[in-house]
N, C-alpha and C positions, 0 to 999 in steps of 0.2 A: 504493500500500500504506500509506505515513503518511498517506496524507489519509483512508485508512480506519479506521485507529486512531483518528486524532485524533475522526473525526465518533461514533465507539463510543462516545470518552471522554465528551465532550460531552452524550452522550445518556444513560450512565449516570449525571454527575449532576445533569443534569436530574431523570432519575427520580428520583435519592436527595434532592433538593430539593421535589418532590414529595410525597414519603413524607412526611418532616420536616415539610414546611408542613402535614399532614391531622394528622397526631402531635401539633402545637400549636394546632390549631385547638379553639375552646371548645365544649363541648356546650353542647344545647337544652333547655329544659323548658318546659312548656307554663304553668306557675306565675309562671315570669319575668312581671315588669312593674311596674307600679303600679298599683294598689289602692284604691278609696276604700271605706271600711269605716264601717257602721253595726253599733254595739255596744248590746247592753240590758246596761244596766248599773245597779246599785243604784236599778231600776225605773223609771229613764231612759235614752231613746235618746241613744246622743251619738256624734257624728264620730270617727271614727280613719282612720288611715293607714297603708298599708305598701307599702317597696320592696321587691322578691326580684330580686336578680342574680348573675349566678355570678361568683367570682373565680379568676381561673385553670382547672385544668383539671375538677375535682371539685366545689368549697366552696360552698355558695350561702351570698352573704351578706344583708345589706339594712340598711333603718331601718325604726325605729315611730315612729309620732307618736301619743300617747293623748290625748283629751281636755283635760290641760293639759300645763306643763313643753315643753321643747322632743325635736325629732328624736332617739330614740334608739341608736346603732349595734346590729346582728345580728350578732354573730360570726361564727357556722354556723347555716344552715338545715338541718336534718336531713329529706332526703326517701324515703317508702317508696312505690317505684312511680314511678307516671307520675305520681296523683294527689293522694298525701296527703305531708303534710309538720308541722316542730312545730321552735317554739325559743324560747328563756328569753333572758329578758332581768333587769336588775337595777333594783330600784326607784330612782326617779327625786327623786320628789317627793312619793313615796308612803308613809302611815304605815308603821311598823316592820312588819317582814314579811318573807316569802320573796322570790325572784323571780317574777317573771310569764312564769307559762309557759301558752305559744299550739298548739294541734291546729288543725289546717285539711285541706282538700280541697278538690279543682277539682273545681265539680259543672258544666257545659254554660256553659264557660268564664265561671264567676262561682265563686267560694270561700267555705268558711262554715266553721265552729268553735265551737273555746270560746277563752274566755280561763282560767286561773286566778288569781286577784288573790294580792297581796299578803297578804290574810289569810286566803286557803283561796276563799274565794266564787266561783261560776265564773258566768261571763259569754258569754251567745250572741252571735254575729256574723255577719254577712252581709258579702260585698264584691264590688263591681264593678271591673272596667279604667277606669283613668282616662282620661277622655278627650281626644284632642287638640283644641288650642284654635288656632282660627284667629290667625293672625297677618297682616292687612292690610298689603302695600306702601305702597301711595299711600293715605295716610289725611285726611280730613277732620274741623273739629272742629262741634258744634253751637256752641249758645248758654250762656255757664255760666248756675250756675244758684249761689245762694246758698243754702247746704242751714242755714244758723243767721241767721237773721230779726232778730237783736241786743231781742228785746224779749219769748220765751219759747219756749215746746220743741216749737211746732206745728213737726209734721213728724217728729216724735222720738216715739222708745220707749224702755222700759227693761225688759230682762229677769227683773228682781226684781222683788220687791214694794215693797222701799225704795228712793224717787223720791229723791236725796242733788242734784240736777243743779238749777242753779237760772241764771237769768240776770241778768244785772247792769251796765246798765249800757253794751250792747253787749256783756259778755263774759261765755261760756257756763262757769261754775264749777262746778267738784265738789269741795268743801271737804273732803269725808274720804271712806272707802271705803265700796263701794256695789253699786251698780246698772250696768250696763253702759248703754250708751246707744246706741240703735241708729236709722238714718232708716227713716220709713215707706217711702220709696221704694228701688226696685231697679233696678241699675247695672249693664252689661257694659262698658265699653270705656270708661277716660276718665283726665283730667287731675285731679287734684287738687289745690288749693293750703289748706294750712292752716297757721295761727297760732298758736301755744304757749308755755304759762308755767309751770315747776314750782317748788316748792320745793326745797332740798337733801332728797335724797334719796328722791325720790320718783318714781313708775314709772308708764306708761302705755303705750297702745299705739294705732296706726290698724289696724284688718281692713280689708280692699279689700276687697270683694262678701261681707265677712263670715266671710273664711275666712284671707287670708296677712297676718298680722299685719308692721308697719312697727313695729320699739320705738322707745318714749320713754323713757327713764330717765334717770337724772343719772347721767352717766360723763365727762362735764369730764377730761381728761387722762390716760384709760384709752386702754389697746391697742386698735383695732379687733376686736371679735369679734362675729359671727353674733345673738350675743344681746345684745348693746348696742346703744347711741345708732344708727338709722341700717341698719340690719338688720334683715333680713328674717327672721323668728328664726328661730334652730335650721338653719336654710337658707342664707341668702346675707349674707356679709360685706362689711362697706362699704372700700373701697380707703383711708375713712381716717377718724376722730374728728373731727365737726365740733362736735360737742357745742360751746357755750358755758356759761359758769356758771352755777349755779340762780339765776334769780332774773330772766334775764335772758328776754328775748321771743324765740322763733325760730320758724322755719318749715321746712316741708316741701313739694317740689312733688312729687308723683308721677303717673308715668305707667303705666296697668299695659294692656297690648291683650293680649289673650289668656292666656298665662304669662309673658308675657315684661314686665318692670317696671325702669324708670327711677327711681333718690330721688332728687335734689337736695336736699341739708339744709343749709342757711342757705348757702347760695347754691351749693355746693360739689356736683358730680356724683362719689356714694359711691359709685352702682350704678348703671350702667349699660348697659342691656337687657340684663340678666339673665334666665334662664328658672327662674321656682318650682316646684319638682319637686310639690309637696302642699300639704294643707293645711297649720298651722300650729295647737301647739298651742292650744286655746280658741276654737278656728271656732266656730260658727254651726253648722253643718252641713259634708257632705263632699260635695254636691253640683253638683262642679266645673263640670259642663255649663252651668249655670243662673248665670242674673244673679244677683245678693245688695244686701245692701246696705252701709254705712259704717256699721261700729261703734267707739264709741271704750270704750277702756278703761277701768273707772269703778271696779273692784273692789281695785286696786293702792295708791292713792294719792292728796293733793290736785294737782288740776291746773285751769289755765284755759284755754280758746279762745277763737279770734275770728278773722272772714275768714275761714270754710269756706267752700270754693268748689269747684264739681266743675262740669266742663266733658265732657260726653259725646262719645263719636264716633257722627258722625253716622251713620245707615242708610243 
């Protein structure tokens, strides 16, 4: 007779643990995910980004990445239905203005909308699922390859019209702000080592395949954060400030296979296979699947290079 109670009790709360566990479990939406989002904007296409994920048991939250400026949080996603959804966000970097408020819908699992800017203007968009990026176990490296020639810009581009990027000497100069500089060729999977020199106060940046920005800035004896020296911006924080003083020569080794990226800055591992959720403000393009190429940032500030060097993984 007790051992039949006891197995009752047992069993009731089983069930009531049950119940409990289905009560805290999160819902679904078919919106959830990540996004890589082509925007017409001010009569140009440009890259954008968006997270949707739910917090708790109702909220859907996320981040935007616009064009420039870093990752910016989502409150609340406000959803009607299975398929449509909208949410504001506050200007960033962006002339005086309203917020930027977003309309979307799941159309055969791709999402499209508007934007409204800052000054009223509204802005169409498209976006796809971003897609997963293989990550190799057992990797192999090619042959580096020296992408700066020390003697002119063959192999290089620049996205403006103003050419500021000049060589000198073995080292690749961009005296004032400019033109971004980008290689003619395109990259999936590789090491990079490269050699840098700012003034005080002055910003730069590496895109890996043109899209996840590595900053350069003068933060000499600043806290580690996301958007400083060594950071993946807007994204991934480096474990610590290797910065050295303006003025002084440093480097960067990075490894990026897939999403997932290794810095090294000036000898010191900040990041450590890390996974980049998105692009990064000021990509290239949002089109993750796809090789890109090494751009360096030209439109910030004076800076120098020397010893670029990119080492592929092999096929």
């Amino acid at each position: 007779m007790l051992s039949t109670k006891i197995h009752t009790l047992v069993f009731f709360f089983v069930l009531m643990f049950c119940f409990s566990f289905q009560g805290l479990s999160q819902k679904l939406s078919p919106i959830e995910g990540r996004w890589d989002l082509e925007m017409k904007f001010k009569g140009n296409t440009v890259p954008s980004w968006l997270e949707i994920r739910y917090s708790g048991h109702e909220t859907l939250v996320g981040r935007f990445v616009f064009a420039f400026g870093s990752a910016r949080p989502i409150a609340e996603i406000k959803i009607f239905g299975d398929d449509r959804f909208t949410f504001s966000i506050p200007r960033q970097w962006e002339p005086k203005g309203g917020h930027m408020i977003f309309h979307g819908q799941l159309e055969n699992d791709n999402i499209k909308g508007t934007m409204i800017y800052t000054d009223g203007s509204i802005s169409q968009w498209t976006g796809t699922r971003a897609p997963k990026l293989v990550y190799p176990e057992n990797v192999e490296w090619d042959k580096p390859i020296e992408l700066f020639n020390g003697r002119d810009l063959s192999g290089w581009h620049v996205d403006g019209e103003k050419n500021q990027w000049e060589a000198e000497n073995g080292i690749l100069v961009n005296p004032e702000s400019g033109s971004n500089l980008i290689t003619d060729q395109k990259f999936e999977d590789f090491k990079l080592h490269i050699e840098f020199q700012y003034p005080e106060g002055s910003n730069s940046g590496i895109y890996l395949r043109g899209r996840y920005e590595v900053q350069i800035e003068d933060n000499h004896g600043f806290v580690p954060m996301d958007i400083y020296f060594g950071g993946i911006y807007g994204f991934l924080e480096p474990n610590e400030n290797a910065a050295k003083p303006a003025g002084e020569w440093q480097t960067y080794d990075i490894t990026l296979i897939g999403r997932r990226v290794t810095v090294v800055a000036n000898g010191k591992t900040v990041i450590s296979d890390r996974t980049i959720p998105g692009i990064t403000g000021g990509a290239l393009d949002s089109k993750e699947g796809e090789p890109g190429p090494i751009m360096i940032q030209g439109d910030h500030g004076p800076i120098k290079f020397r010893n670029i060097i990119l080492t592929p993984l092999r096929d």
